[in-house]
C-alpha positions in Angstrom: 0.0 0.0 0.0 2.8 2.4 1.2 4.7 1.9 -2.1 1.7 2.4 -4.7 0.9 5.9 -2.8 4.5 6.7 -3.2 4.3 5.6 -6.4 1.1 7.5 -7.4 2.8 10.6 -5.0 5.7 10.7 -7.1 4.5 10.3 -10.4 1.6 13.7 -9.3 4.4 15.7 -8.0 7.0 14.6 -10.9 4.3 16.2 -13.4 3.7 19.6 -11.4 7.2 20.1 -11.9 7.3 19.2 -15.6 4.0 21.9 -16.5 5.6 24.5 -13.9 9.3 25.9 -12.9 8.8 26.0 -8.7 11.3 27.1 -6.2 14.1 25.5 -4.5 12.3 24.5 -1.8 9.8 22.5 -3.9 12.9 20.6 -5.9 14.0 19.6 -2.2 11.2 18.5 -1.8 10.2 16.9 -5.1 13.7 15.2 -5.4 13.0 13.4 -1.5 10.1 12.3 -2.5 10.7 11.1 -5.9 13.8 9.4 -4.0 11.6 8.0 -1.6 9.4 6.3 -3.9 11.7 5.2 -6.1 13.3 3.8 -3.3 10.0 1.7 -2.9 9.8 0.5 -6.5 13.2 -0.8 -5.8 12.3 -2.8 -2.9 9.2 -4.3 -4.9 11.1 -5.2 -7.7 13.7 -7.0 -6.0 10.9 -8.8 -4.0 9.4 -9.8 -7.4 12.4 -10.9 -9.1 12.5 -8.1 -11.3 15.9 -7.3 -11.6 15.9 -4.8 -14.4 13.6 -3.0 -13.1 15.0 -2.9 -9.6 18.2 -1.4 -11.4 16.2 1.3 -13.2 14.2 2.6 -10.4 18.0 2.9 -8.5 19.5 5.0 -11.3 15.8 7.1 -10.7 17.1 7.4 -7.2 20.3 8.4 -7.5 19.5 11.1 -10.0 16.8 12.9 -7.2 18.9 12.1 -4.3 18.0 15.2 -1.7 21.5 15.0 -0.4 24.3 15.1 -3.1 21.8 16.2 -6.2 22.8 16.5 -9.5 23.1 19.7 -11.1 20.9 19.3 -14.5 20.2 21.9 -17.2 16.4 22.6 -17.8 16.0 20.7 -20.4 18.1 17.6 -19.2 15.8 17.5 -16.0 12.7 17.8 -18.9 14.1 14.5 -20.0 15.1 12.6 -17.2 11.8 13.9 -15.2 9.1 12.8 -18.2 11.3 9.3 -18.3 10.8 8.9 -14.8 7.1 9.5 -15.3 6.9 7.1 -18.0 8.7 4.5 -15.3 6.3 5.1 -12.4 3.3 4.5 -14.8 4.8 1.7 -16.1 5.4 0.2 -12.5 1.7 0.3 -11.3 1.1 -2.6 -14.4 4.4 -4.5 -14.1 5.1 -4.7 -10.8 2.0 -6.2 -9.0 1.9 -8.4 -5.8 1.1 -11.4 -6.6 -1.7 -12.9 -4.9 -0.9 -16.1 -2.4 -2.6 -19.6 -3.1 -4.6 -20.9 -0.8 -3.9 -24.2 0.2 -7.1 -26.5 1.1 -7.6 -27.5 4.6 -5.9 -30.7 5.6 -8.1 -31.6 8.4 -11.3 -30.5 6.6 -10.8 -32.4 3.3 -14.3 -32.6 2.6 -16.6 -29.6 4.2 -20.1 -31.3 5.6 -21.4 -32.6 8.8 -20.0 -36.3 8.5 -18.5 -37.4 11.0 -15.2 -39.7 11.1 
């Protein structure tokens, strides 16, 4: 749950940015949480085997990393912030939990009232 808010979070905030040029405080702020939910994509993908995408959502991290960020021309940040975009929507369909099998009951074999 926590990761598909960050997911849907990041991907709102990543397109505010893209239509409209905010402060500094907002790219603090859009680059920790952009961080932290790509953080969470990374976690889900290595939890579903998905390796590839696991590595992609880390490069995403690196590249908004509130701490040490990168300095990026305007339209370098244009790019990297609509592929990231692209990534998070692609994410919701590709990386899904998968649902657990239930496994039938081993004293209840057959459900009824007959007794043994």
């Amino acid at each position: 749950m926590f990761t598909k808010f960050m997911k849907w979070l990041s991907m709102a905030m990543l397109f505010l940015a893209l239509l409209w040029r905010f402060s500094e405080g907002y790219q603090v702020v859009l680059q920790f949480v952009v961080s932290v939910g790509a953080l969470a994509v990374v976690i889900q993908a290595l939890r579903t085997r998905k390796y590839v995408w696991g590595a992609a959502f880390v490069a995403i991290t690196v590249f908004f990393n509130p701490i040490a960020p990168f300095a990026l021309s305007h339209a370098k940040f244009l790019w990297l912030g609509w592929a990231s975009l692209v990534a998070f929507m692609a994410s919701l369909a590709v990386l899904k939990r998968k649902a657990l099998i239930s496994m039938p009951s081993i004293v209840n074999l057959r459900p009824g009232n007959e007794s043994l």
